[in-house]
Backbone bond lengths (Angstrom), bond angles and torsions (degrees), N, CA, C in turn:
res aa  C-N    CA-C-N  psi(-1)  N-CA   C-N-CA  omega(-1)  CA-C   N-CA-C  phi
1 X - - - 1.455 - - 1.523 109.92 -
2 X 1.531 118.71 136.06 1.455 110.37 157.76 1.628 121.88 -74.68
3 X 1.459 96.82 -178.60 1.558 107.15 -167.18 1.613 99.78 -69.33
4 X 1.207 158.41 -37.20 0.892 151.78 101.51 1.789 124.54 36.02
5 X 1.111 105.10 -97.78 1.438 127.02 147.50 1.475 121.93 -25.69
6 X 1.317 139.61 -47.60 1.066 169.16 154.34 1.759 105.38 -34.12
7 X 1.604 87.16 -70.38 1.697 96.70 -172.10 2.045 88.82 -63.42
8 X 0.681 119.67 -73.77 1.759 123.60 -159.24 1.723 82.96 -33.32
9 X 0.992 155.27 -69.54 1.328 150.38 -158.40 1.509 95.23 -67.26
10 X 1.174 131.17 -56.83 2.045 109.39 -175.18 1.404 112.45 -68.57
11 X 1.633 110.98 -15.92 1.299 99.88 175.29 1.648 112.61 -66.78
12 X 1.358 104.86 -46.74 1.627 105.92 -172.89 1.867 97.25 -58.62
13 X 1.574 115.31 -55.95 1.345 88.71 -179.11 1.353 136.05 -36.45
14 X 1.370 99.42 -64.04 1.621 118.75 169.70 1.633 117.08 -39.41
15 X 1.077 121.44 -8.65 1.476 126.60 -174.27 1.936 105.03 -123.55
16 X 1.615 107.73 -19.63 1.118 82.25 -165.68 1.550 90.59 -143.94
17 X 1.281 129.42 61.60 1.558 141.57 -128.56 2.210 112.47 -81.25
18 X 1.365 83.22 -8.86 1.787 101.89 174.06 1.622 86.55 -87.12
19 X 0.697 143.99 -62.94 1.178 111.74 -172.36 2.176 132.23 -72.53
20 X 1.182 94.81 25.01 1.247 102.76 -177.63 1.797 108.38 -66.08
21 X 1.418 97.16 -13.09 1.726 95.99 -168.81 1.443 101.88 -107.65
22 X 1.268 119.49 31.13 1.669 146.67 166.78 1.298 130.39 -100.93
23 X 2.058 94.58 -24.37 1.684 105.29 -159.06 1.595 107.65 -56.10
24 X 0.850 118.69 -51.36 1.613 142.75 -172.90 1.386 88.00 -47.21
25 X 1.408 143.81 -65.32 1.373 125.93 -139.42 1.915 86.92 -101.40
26 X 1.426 130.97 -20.90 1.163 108.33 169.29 1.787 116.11 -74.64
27 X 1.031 119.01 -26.50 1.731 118.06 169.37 1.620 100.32 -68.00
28 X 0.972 131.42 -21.16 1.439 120.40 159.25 0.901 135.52 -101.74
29 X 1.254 132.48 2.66 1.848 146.62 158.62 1.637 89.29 -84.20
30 X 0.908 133.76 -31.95 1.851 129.17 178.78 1.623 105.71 -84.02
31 X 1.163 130.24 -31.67 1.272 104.47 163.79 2.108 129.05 -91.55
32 X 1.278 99.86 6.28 1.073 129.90 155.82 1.240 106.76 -55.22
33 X 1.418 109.91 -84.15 1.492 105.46 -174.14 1.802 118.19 -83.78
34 X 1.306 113.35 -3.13 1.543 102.22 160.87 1.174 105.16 -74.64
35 X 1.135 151.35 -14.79 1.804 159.12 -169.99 1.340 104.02 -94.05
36 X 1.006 104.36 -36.71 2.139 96.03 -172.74 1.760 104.76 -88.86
37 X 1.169 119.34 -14.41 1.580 128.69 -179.51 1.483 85.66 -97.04
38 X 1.061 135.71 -51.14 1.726 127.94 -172.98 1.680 117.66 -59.09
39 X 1.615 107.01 -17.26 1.671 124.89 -164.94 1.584 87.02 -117.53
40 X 1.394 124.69 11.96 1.427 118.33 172.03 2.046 115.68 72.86
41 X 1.139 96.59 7.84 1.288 95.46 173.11 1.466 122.53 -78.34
42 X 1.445 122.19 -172.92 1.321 144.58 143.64 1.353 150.00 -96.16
43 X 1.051 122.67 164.21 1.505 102.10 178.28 1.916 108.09 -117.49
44 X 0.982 116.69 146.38 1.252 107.77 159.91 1.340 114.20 -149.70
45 X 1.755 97.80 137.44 1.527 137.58 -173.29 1.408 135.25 -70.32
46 X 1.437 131.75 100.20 1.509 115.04 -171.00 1.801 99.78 -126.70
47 X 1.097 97.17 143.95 2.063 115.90 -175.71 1.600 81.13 -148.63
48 X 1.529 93.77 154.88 1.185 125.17 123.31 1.511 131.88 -107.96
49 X 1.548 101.98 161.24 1.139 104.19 164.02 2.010 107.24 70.98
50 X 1.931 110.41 -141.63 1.639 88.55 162.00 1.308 132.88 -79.63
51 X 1.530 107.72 13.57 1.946 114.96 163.09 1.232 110.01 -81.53
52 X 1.162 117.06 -38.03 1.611 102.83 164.87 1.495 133.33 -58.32
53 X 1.132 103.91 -23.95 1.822 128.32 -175.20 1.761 82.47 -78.14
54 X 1.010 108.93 -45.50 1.792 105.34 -164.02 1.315 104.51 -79.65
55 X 1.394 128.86 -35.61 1.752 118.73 161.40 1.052 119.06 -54.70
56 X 1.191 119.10 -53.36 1.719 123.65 153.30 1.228 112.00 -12.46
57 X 1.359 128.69 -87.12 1.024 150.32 -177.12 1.569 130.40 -38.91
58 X 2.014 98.13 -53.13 1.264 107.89 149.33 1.755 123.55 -51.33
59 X 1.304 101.72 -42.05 1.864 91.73 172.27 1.137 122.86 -58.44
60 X 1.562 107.70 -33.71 1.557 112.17 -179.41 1.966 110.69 -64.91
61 X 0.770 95.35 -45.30 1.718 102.68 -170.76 2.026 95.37 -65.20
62 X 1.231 113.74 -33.81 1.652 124.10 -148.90 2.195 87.11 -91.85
63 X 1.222 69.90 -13.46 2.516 60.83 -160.06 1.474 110.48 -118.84
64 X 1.452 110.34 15.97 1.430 116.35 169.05 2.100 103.95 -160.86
65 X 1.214 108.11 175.56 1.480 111.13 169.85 1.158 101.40 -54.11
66 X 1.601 103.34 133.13 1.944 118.25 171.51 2.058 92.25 -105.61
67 X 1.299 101.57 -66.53 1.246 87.82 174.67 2.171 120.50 -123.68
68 X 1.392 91.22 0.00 1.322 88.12 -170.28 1.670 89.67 -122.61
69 X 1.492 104.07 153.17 1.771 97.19 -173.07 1.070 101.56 -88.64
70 X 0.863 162.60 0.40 1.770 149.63 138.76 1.644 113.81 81.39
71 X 1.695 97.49 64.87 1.588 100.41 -162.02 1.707 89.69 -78.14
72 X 1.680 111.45 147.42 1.477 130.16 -177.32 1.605 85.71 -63.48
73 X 1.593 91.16 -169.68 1.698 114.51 -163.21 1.550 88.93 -99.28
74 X 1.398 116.52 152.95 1.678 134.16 176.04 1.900 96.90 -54.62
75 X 1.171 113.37 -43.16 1.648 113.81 -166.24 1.569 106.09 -67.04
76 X 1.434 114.92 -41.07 1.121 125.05 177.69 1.474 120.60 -73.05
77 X 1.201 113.89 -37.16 1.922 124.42 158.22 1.481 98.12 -50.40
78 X 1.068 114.05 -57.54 1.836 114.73 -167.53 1.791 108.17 -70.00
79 X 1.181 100.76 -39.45 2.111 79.84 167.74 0.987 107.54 -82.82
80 X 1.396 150.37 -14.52 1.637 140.79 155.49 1.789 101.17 -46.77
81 X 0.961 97.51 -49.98 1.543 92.23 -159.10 1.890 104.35 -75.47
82 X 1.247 118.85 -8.54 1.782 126.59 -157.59 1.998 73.60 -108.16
83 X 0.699 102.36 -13.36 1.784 83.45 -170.99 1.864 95.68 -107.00
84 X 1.327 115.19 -36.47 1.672 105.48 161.53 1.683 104.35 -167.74
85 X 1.370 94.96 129.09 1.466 115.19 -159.41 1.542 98.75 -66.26
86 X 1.125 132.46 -41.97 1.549 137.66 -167.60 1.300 101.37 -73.23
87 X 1.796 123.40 -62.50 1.418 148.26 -137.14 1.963 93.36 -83.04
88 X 1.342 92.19 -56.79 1.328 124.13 174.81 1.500 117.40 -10.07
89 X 1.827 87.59 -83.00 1.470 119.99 167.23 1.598 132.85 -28.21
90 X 1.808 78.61 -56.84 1.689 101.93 -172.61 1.661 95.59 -56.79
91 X 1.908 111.05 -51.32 1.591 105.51 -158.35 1.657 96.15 -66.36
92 X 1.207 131.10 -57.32 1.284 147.71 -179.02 2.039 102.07 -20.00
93 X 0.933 85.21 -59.52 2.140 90.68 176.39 1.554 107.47 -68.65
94 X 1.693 111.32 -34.87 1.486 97.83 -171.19 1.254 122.56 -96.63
95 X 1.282 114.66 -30.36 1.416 119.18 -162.19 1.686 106.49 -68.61
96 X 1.169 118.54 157.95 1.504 114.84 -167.24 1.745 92.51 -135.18
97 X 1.555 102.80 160.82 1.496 101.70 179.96 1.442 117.12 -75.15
98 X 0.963 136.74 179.95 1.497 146.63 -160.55 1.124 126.33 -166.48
99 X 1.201 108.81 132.17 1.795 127.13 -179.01 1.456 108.67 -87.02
100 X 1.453 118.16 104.11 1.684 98.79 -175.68 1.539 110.27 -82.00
101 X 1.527 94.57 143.21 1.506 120.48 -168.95 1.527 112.95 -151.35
102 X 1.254 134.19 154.67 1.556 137.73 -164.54 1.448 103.97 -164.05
103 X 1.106 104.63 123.97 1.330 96.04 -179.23 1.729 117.75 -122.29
104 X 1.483 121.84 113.78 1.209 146.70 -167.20 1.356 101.76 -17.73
105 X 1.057 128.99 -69.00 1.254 135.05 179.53 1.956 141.26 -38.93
106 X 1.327 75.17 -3.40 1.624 89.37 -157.92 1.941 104.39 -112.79
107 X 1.006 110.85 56.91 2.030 113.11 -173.98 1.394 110.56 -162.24
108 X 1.375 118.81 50.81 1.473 151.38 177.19 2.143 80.17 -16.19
109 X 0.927 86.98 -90.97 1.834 98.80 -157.18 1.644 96.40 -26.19
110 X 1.743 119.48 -73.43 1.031 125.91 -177.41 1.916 102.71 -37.98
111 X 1.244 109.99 -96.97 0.907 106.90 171.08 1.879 137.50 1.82
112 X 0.803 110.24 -64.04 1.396 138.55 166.60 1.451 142.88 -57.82
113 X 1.570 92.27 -44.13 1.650 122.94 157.30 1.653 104.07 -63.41
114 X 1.716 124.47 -71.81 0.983 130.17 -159.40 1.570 118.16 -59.92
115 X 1.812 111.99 -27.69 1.300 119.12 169.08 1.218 135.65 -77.14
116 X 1.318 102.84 -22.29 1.410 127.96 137.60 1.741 128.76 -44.70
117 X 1.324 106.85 -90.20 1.317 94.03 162.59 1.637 149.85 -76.76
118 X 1.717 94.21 20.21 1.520 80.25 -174.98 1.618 74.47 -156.19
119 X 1.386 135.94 -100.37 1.062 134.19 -157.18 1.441 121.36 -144.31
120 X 1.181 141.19 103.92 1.611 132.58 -161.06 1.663 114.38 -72.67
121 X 1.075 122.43 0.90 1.074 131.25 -175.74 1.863 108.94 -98.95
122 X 0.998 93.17 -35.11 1.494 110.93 155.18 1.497 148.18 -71.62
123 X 1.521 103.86 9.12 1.634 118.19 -152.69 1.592 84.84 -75.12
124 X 1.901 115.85 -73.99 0.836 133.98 -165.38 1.516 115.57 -40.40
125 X 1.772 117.51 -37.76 1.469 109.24 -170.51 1.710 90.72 -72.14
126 X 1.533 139.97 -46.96 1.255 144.63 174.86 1.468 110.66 -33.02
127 X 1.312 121.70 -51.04 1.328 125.14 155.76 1.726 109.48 -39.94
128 X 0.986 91.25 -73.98 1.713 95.44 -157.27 1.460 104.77 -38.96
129 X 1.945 113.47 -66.52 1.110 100.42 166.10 1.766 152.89 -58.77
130 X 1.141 105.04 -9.22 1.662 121.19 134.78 1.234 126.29 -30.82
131 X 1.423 107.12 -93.60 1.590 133.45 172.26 1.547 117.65 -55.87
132 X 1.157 151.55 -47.14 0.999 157.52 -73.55 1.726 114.49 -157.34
133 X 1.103 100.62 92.22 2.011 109.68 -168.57 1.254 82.63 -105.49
134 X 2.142 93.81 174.17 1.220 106.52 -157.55 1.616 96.24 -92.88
135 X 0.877 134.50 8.77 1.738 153.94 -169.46 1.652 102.55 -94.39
136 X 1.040 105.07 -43.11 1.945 107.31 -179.95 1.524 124.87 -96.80
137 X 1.203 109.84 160.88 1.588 114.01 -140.39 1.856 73.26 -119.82
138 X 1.408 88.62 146.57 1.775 103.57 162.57 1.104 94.38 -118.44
139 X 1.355 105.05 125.69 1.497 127.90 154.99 1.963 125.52 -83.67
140 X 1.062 112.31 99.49 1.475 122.79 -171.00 1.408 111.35 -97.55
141 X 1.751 114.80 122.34 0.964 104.96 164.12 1.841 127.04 -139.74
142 X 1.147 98.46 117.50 1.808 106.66 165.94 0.958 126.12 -177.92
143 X 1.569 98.76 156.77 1.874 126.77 -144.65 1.395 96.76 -58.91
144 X 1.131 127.58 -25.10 1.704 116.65 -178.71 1.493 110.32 -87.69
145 X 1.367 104.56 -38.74 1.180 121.39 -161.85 1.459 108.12 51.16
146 X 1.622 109.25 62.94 1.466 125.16 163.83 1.756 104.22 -156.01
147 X 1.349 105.85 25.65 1.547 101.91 175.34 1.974 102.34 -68.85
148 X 1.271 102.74 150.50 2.026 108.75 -177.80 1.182 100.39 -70.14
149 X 1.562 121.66 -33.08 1.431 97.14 -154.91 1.360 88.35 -103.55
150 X 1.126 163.75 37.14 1.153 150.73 -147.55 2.151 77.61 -158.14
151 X 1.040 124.79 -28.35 1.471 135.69 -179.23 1.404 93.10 -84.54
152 X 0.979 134.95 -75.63 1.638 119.75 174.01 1.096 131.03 -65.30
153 X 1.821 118.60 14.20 1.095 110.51 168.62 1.478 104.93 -107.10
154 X 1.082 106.10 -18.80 1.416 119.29 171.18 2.088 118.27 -57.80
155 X 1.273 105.41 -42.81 1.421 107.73 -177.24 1.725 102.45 -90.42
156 X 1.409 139.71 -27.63 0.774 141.85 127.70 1.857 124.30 10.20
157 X 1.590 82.54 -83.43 1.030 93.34 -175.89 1.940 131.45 -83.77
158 X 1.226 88.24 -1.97 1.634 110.83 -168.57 1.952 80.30 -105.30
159 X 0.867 129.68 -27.77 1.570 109.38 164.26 1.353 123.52 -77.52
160 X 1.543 123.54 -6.82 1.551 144.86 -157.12 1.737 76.91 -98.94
161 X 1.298 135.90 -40.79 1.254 113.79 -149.19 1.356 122.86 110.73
162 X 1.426 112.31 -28.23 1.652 128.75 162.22 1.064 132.24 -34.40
163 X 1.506 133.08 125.23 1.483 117.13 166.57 1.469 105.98 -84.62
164 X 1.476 103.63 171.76 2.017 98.79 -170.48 1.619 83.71 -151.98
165 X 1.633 111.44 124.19 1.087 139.04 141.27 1.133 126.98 -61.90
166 X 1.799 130.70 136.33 1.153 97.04 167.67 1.819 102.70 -132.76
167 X 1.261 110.95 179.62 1.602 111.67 -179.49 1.698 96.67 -133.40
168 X 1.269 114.15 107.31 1.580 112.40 171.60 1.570 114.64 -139.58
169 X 1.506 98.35 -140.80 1.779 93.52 -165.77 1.616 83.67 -151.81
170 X 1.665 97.09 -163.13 1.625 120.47 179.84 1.570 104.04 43.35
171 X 1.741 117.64 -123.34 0.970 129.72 169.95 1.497 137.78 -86.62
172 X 1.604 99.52 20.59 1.740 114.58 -164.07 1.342 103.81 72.61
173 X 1.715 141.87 -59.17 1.166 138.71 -168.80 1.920 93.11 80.60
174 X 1.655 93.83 -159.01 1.406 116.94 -177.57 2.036 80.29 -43.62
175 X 1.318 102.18 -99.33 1.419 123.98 -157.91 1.844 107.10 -15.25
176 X 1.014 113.10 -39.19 1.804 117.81 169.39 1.147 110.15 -53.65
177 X 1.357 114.39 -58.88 1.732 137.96 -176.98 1.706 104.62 -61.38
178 X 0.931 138.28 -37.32 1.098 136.49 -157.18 2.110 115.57 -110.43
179 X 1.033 104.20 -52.28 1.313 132.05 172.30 1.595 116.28 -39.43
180 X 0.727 116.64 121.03 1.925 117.77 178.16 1.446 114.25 -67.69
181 X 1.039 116.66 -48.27 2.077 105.32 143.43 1.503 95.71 -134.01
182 X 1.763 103.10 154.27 1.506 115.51 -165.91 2.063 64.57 -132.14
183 X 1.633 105.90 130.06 1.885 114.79 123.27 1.282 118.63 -81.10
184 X 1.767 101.29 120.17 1.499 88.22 175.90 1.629 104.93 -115.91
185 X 1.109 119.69 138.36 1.664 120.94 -167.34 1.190 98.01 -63.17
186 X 1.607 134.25 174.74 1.245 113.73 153.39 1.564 96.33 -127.95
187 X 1.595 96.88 102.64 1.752 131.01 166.97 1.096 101.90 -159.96
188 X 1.609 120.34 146.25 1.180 132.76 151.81 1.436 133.34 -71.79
189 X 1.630 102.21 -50.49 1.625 122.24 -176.59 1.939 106.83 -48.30
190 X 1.084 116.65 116.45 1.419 112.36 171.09 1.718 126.99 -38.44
191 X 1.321 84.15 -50.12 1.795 80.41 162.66 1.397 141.65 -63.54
192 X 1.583 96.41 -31.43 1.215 116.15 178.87 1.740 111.38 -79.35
193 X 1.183 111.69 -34.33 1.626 112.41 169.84 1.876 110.67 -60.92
194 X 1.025 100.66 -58.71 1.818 115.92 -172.81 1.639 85.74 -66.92
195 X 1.503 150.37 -10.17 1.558 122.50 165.14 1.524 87.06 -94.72
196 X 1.082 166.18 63.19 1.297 168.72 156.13 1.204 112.06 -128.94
197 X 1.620 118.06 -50.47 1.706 130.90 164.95 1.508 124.92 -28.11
198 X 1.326 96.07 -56.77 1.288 119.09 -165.51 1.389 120.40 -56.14
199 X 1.975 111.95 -44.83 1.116 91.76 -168.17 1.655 109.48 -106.06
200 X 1.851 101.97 2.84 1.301 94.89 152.88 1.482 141.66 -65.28
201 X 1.698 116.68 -43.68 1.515 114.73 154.43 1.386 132.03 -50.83
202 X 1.597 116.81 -18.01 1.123 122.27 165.20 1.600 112.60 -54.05
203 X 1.359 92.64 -53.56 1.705 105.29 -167.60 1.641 107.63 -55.08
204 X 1.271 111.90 -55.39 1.445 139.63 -176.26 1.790 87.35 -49.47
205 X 1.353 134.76 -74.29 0.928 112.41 -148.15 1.801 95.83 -87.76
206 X 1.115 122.20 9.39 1.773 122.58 176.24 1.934 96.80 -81.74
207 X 0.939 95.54 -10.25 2.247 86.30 -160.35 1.604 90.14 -105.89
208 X 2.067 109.38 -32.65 1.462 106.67 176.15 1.839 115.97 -58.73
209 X 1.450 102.81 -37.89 1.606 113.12 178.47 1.405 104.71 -55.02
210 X 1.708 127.22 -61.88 0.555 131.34 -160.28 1.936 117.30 -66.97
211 X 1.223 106.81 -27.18 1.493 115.15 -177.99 1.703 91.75 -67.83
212 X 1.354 123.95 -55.10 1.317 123.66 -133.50 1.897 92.24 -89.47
213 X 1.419 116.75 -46.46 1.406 120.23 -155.14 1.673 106.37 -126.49
């Protein structure tokens, strides 16, 4: 990590001081995913419930400016503009760089169809193996870290070749046990784990901005 990088992690300690016995596994869930964006990969995101709202969320921060506007490259402004001089322009000023990220939760039809015909607990590993090279990291997250589908997306993806992060609570569960680094909060209460989440993925994706843009 740079000095930079560094500070964004004592800040969260310093603000959120139960998790100081985490630091270690969040400086290593961050070079996790600075490595799978460096090998050209992706990441993809699975929650239930308000972890899903929080993959969400993580995409949002991961696929546009979180805090820095992330103007594209001059070469890339210039084939916007060689393919339409007006249209071009406009994308050329707006579009911002991006961390690719997807988060499981979000493909109503797919989703929906497959739980339907086959098993809903299974959508997400169907995803994975879809989506899912041996270059990209699954990011897993829940407070038990014993959600099913988040367990079959996990072996899934550890047969793809994938490494799998995870973000949970209590005793990690499966997702601790299984995961190539698991943060595990230390709370049990569901609510109380998912207000712990939050401002760690924040951090994670503040040091990702900062590496990339």
């Amino acid at each position: 990590m740079n000095e930079k990088q560094q500070k964004r992690v004592k800040l969260l300690i310093d603000r959120y001081p139960m998790l100081a016995i985490v630091e270690k596994e969040i400086e290593e869930v961050f070079d996790i995913l600075k490595n799978c964006y460096k090998r050209g990969g992706k990441l993809l995101i699975g929650g239930n419930g308000g972890s899903a709202a929080d993959a969400e969320h993580i995409v949002g921060e991961l696929m546009k400016g979180f805090k820095s506007q992330r103007t594209i490259a001059s070469d890339m402004q210039e084939k916007l503009c060689n393919v339409d001089k007006d249209m071009g322009r406009v994308l050329a000023d707006d579009l911002q760089g991006a961390l690719p990220a997807i988060a499981l939760g979000n493909h109503l039809a797919l989703n929906s169809a497959f739980a339907n015909d086959v098993d809903g607990d299974q959508v997400y590993a169907q995803q994975v193996w879809g989506y899912g090279k041996k270059e990209d990291v699954l990011w897993a997250i829940s407070t038990s870290g014993n959600a099913c589908n988040i367990k079959y997306a996990i072996v899934t993806a550890k047969a793809k070749g994938m490494t799998v992060v995870g973000l949970t609570g209590k005793d990690g569960g499966y997702l601790g046990e299984k995961a190539d680094v698991s943060i595990i909060v230390p709370e049990s209460e569901t609510y109380l784990v998912q207000e712990l989440h939050l401002p760690i993925y924040h951090c994670l994706c503040l040091m990702l901005e900062d590496e990339f843009f």
